[in-house]
C-alpha positions in Angstrom: 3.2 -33.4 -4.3 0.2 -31.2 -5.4 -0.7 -30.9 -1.2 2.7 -28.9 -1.0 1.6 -26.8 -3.2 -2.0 -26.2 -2.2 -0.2 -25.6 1.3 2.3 -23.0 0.2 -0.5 -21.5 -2.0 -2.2 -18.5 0.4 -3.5 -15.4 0.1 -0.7 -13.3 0.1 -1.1 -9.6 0.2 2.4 -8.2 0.9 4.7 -8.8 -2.0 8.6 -8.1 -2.6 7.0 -5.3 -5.6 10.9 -4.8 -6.7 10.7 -8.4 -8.1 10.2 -8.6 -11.3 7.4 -10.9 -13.4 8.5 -11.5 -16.9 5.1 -11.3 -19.2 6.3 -14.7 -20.2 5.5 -16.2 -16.9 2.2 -14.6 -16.9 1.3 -16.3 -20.3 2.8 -19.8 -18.8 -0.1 -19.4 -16.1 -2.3 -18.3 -18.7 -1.6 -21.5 -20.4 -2.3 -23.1 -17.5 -5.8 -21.8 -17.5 -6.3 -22.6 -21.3 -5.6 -26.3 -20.6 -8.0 -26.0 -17.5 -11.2 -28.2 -17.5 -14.4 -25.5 -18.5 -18.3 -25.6 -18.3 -19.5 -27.3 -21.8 -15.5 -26.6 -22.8 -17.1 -23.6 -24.3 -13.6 -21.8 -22.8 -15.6 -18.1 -22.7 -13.0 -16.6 -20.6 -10.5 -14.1 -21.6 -7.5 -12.8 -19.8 -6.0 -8.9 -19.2 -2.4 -9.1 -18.1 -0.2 -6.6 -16.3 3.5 -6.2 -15.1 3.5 -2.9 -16.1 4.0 -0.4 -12.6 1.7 2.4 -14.3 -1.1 -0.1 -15.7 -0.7 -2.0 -11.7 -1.7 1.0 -10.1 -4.5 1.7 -11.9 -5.5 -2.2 -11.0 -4.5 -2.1 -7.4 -7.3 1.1 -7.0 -9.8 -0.6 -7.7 -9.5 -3.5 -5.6 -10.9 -4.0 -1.6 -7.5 -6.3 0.1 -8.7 -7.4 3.6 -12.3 -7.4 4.6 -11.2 -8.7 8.7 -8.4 -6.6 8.4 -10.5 -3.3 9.3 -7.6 -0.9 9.8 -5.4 -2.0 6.8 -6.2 -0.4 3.3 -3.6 -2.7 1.3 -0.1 -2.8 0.8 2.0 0.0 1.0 4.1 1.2 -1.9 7.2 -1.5 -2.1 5.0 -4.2 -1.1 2.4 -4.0 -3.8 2.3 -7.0 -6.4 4.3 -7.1 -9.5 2.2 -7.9 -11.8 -2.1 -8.4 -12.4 -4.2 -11.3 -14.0 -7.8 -9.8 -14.5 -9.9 -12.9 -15.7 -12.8 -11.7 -17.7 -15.9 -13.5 -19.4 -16.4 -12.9 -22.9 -20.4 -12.1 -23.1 -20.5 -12.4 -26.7 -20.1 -16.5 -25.6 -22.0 -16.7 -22.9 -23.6 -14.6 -19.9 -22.7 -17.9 -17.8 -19.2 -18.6 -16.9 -20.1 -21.0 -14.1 -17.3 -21.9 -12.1 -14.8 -21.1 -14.6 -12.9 -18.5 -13.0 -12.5 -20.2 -9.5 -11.3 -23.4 -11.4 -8.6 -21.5 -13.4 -7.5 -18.9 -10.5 -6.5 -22.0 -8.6 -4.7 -23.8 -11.5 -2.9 -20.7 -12.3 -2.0 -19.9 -8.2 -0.7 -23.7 -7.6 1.6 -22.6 -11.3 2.7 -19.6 -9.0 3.6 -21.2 -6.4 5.6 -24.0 -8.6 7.7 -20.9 -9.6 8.4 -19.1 -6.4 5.5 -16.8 -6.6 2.0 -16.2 -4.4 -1.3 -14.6 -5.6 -4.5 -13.3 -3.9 -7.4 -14.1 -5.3 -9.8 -10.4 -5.6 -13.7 -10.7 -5.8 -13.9 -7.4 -4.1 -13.4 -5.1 -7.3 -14.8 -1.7 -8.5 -15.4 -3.6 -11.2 -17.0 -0.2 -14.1 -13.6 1.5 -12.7 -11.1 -1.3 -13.4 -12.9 -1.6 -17.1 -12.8 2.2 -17.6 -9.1 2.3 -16.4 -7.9 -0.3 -18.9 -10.2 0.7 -21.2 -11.6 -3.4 -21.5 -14.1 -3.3 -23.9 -18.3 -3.3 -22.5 -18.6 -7.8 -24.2 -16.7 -8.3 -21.5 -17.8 -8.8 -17.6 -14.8 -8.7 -14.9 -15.0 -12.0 -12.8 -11.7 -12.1 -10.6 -8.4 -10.6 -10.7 -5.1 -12.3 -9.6 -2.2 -10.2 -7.9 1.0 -12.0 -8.1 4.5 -11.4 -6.8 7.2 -12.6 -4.8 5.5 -13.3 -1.2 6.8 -11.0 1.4 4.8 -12.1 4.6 4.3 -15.1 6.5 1.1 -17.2 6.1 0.4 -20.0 8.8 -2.8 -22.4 8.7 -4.0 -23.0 12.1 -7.4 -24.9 13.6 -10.2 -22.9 14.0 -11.4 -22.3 17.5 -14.9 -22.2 18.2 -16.2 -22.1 14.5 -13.8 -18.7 14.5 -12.7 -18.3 10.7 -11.6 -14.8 10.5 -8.0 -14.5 9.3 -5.4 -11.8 11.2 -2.3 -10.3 11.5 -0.3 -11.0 15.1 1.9 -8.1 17.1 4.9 -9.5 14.4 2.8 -8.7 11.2 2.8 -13.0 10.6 -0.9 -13.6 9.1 -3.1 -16.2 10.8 -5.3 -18.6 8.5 -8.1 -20.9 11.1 -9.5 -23.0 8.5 -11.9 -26.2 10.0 -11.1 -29.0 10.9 -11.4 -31.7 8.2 -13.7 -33.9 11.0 -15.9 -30.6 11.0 -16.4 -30.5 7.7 -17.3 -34.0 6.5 -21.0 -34.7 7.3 -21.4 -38.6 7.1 -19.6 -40.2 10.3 -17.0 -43.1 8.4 
């Protein structure tokens, strides 16, 4: 049932990095993306794919991994993804990709998730540095990139307390998730 997946689907930012991503399963998510629903169908973004260690470095520097997590730069070496999905949007279509990019991050995650993976979804991205670094080409804007490996933490979803939406870590390095309560976040009383 799709809810599954949404529920297994997290931001996971501590991956088994020793686990190997075929760049087949990176085009199957790809796919996924292609056959994704798109503003005016004009289908103006464009993907950069990774599961190359050297070319992952170079993505994993530019890239900001926990903005409540103040005294944690990132995975450490070992638990670093195994492989990068940098979703760009070809300017020469459009200088509006709309929504786009959120709607194919999550069709590609829940395809993750189907096939034992996890992903973070980055925002947070030196974006001129990542472009330099794999020398992507000036037509094309960086919207998002997807990490992706084999999940190596626990993720658990809890209830918010007192509005209180900041994610953590506990004493046993298992990540916290408060998301609203669904009664919180519907405004007409049914």
């Amino acid at each position: 049932m799709i809810k599954d997946l949404i529920l297994k689907n997290r931001s996971y930012r501590r991956f088994y990095q020793d686990h190997k991503i075929a760049m087949s399963d990176l085009k199957d998510l790809i796919d996924l993306a292609r056959l994704s629903p798109a503003s005016r169908n004009l289908q103006a973004l464009k993907y950069y794919l990774s599961v190359d260690r050297e070319i992952n470095k170079k993505v994993f520097s530019t890239l900001a991994w926990a903005g409540y997590l103040k005294d944690w730069d990132g995975p450490e070496e070992g638990e670093r993804p195994s492989g990068y999905i940098v979703i760009l949007g070809d300017k020469n279509l459009t200088n509006n990709f709309s929504c786009d990019h959120g709607i194919v991050s999550q069709s590609m995650l829940i395809g993750a998730v189907e096939n034992g993976l996890g992903g973070c979804i980055f925002a947070s991205i030196k974006r001129e540095k990542l472009k330099e670094l794999l020398n992507i080409e000036e037509n094309f804007d960086v919207l998002l990139v997807l990490a992706l490996g084999k999940p190596k933490e626990e993720v658990i979803i809890e209830d918010a307390k007192d509005g209180d939406i900041k994610y953590y870590r506990d004493e046993n390095n298992v990540h916290h998730v408060p998301k609203r309560r669904l009664e919180d976040i519907i405004i007409n009383k049914i």
